[in-house]
C-alpha positions as CSV (number, residue, x, y, z in Angstrom):
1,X,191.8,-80.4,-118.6
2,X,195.4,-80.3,-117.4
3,X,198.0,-82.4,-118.9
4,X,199.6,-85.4,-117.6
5,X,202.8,-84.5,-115.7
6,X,206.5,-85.9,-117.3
7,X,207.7,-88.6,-115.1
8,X,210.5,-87.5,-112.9
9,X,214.0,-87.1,-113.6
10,X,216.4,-90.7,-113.5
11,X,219.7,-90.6,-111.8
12,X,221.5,-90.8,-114.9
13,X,219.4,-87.5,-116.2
14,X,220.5,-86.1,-112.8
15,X,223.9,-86.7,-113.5
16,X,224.1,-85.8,-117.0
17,X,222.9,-82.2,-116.7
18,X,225.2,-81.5,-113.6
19,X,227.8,-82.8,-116.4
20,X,226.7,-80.7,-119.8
21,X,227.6,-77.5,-120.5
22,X,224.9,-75.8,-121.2
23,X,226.3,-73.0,-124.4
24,X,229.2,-75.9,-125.6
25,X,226.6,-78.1,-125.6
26,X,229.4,-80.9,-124.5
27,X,230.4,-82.8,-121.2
28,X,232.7,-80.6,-118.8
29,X,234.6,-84.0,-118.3
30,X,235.4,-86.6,-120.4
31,X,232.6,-88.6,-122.7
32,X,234.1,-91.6,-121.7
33,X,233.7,-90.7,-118.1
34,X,230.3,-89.5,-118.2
35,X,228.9,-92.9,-119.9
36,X,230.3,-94.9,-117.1
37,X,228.7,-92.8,-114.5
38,X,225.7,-92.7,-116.2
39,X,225.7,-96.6,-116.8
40,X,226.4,-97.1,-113.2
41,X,223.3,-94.8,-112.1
42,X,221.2,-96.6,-114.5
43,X,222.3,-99.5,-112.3
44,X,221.6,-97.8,-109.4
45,X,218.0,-96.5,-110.5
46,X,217.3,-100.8,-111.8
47,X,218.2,-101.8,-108.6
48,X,216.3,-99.2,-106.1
49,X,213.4,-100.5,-108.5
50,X,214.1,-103.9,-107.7
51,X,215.4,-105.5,-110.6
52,X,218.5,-105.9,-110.2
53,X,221.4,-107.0,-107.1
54,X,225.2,-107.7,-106.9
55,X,226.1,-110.8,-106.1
56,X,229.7,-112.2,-105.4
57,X,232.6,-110.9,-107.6
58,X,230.2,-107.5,-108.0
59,X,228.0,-109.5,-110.6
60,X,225.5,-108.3,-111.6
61,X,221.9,-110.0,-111.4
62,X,218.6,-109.4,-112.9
63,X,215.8,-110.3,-109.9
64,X,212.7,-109.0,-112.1
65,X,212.9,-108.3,-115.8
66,X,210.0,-106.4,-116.2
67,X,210.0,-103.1,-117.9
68,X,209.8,-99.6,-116.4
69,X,208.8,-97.8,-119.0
70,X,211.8,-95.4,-119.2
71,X,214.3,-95.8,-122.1
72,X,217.3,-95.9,-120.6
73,X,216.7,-97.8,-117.9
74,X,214.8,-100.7,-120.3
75,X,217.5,-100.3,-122.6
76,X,219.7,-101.2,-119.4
77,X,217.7,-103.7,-117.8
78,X,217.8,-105.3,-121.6
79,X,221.5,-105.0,-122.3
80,X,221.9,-107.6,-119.2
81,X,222.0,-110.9,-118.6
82,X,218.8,-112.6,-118.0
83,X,217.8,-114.4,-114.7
84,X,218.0,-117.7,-116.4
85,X,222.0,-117.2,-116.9
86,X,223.9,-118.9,-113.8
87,X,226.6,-116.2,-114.0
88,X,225.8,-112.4,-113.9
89,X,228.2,-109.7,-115.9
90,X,231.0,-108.1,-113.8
91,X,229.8,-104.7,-112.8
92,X,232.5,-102.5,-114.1
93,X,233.1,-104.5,-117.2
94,X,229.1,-104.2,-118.0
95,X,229.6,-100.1,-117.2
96,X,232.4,-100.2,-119.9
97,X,230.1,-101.3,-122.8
98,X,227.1,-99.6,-121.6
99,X,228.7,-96.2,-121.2
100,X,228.7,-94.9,-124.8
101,X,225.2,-95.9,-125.8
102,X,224.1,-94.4,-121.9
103,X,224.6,-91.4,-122.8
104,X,223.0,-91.3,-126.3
105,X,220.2,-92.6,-124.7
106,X,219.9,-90.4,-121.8
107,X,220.5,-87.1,-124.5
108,X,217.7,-88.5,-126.9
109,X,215.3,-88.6,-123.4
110,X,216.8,-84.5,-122.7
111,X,215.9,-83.5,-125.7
112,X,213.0,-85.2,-125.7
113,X,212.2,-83.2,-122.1
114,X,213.2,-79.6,-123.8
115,X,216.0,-79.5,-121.5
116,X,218.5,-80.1,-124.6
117,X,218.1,-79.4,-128.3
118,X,220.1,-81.5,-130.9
119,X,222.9,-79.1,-133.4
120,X,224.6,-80.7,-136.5
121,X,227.3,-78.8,-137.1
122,X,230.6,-79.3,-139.6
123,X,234.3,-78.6,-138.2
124,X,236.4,-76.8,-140.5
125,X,233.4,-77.0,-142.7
126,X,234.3,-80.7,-143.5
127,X,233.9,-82.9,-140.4
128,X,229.9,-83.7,-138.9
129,X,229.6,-83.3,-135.3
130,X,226.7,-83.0,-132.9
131,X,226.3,-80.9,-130.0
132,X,223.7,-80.4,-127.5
133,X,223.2,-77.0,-125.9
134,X,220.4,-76.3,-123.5
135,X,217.2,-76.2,-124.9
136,X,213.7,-74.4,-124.0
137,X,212.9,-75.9,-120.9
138,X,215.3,-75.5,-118.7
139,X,216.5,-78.2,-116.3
140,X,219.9,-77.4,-116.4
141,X,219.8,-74.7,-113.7
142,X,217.3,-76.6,-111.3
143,X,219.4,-79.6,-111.4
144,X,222.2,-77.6,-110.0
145,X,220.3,-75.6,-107.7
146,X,218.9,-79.0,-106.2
147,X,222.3,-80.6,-105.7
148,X,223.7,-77.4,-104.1
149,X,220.8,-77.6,-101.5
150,X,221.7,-80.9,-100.9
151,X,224.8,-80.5,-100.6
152,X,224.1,-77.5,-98.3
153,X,221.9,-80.1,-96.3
154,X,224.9,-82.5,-95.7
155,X,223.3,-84.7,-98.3
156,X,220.1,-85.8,-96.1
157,X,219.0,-88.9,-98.5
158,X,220.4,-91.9,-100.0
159,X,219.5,-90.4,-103.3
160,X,221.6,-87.4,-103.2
161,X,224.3,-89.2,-101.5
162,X,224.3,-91.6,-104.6
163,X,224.7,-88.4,-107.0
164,X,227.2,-87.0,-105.4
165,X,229.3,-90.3,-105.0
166,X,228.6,-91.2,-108.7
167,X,230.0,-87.5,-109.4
168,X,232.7,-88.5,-107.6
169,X,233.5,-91.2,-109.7
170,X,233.7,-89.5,-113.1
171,X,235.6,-86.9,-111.5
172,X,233.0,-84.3,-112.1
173,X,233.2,-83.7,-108.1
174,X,235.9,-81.2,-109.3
175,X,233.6,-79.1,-110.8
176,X,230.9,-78.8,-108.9
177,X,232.8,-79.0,-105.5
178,X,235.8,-76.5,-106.2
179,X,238.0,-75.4,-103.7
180,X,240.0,-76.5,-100.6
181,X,236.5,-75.6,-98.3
182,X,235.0,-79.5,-99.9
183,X,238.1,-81.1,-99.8
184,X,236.9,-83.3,-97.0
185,X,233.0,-83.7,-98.5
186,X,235.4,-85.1,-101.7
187,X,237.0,-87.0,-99.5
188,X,234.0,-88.8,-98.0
189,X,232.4,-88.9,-101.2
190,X,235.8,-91.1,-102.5
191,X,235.2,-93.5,-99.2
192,X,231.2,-93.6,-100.1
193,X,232.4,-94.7,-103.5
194,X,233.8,-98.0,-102.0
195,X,230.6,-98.9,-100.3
196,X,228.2,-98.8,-103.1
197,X,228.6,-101.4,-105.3
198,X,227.1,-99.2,-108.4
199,X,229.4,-96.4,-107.8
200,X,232.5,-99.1,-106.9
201,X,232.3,-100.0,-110.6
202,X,232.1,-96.7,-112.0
203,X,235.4,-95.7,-110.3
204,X,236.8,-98.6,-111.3
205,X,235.9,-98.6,-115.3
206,X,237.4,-94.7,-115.3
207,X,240.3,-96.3,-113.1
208,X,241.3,-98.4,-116.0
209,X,241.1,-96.1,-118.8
210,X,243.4,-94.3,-116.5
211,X,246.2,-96.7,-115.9
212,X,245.5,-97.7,-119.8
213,X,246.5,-94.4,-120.9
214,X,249.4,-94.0,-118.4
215,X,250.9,-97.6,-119.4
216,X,250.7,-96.2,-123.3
217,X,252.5,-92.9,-122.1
């Protein structure tokens, strides 16, 4: 009797392993980053599953509040604004609060696959931290492998053109497209950005943490 196969990977898994460092068991770019893109592919996932569109003003509308059974996208598709409410949550803004608990959501699901294994450790002895290196099953390194072939491929679907855009957005597009030979994939990925609404607000939540922290320099 074989065993019921794990339901495929979610954007925002996607993204998060082409993120994690796999021995520092960490983000190679900034948390707060990272939670934004991965609120804006859980965005992205809810609304290629038809429940949810933008409307004017990129708000955001629940169409069909019925569960998928994935936890981070029900936790998403919960954390917005019913269909009864006339006026849908700005995109960005809704990426914003969404980002932190994104991410804890999408580790717990990691671990949960064996790609990740949860560490409580104590800095300096004193201070608790978690980390999350790679755990027995490994994803990690498929992950990557699958968005270098795509990326080989001139990004042939929507799907992979919505990673690499959302990549783009965190900044993460850095790492995993190094080098003055992508410089114009980087560039098209900035100009894909603008198009999709999910990625738009992405860019624009790490956009003002960045003008935040430059005003307080």
């Amino acid at each position: 009797m074989t065993g019921t196969a794990p339901p495929p990977l979610t954007l925002a898994e996607e993204l998060l392993l082409l993120a994690w460092d796999p021995v520092r068991g960490r983000p190679v770019i900034r948390q707060a980053y990272l939670g934004y893109g991965l609120a804006g592919a859980a965005l992205a996932d809810l609304e290629a599953a038809g429940r949810v569109t933008v409307e004017r003003g990129d708000r955001i509308a629940v169409t069909a509040p019925l569960p998928l059974n994935d936890p981070v996208l029900d936790a998403a598709l919960t954390a917005l604004p019913g269909p009864a409410k006339r006026n849908g949550v700005r995109a960005h803004r809704w990426v914003r609060r969404m980002g932190r608990s994104a991410q804890g959501l999408c580790l717990r699901r990691l671990e949960e696959r064996g790609a990740l294994r949860r560490e409580a450790r104590r800095a300096l002895g004193l201070f608790p931290h978690t980390r999350y290196p790679a755990g027995p099953v490994d994803h990690l390194g498929p992950a990557h492998a699958r968005f270098r072939a795509a990326v080989e491929a001139g990004l042939p679907d929507h799907r992979a053109r919505l990673l690499a855009a959302l990549a783009s957005a965190t900044g993460l597009d850095a790492k995993l497209l190094p080098g003055s030979g992508f410089r114009p994939l980087r560039r098209d990925l900035k100009r894909l950005g603008k198009e999709v609404w999910t990625v738009r607000a992405v860019h624009r939540a790490v956009q003002e943490d960045k003008n935040s922290a430059n005003a307080g320099g």
